[in-house]
N, C-alpha and C positions, 0 to 999 in steps of 0.2 A: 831787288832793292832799288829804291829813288837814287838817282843822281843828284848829290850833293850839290848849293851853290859853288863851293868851293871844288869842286870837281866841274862843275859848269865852265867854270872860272879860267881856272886853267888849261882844260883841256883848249877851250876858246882861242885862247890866247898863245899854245903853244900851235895850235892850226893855220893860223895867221902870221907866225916867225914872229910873234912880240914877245922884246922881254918884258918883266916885272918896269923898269921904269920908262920904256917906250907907254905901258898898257895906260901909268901910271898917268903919262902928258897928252896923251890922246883925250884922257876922259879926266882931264884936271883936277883928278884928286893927287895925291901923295904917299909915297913910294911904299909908306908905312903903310896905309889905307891898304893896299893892294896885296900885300906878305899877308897882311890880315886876313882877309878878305879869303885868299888861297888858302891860308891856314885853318881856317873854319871857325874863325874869331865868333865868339856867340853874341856877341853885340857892337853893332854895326851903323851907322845913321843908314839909312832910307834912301834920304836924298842920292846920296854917294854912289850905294851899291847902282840904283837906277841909271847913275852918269857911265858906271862900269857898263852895265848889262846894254845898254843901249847902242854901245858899239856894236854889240855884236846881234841887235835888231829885236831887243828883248828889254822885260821888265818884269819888276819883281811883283807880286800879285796874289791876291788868297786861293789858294789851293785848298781840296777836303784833307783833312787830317786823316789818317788811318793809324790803329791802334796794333801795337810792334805783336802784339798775338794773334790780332786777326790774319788768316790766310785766303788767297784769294781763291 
């Protein structure tokens, strides 16, 4: 099973001893941004998630779709 952003997310961040509003001033979005974000919020700005993911040397980007039947 894919690793979640929201699983990206936090695991990230709990590796680094950040909390939620350290993660939050580091990558200047807002505290709420960030709950979200972990929470698996389905819609998101762009910009944002990019400011988050670039802490940690990353960015969000189009990946192949695969269909929840197919197996590999």
């Amino acid at each position: 099973m894919p690793e979640t952003l929201a699983t990206f997310v936090k695991q990230r961040r709990r590796l680094l001893r950040l909390s939620q509003p350290d993660l939050a001033a580091k990558a200047g979005v807002g505290l709420r941004f960030v709950r979200e974000l972990e929470q698996g919020k389905q819609t998101l700005r762009l910009d944002k998630v990019n400011a988050v993911l670039q802490l940690f040397g990353h960015e969000a980007g189009p990946v192949p779709m695969t269909r929840l039947t197919e197996q590999p």
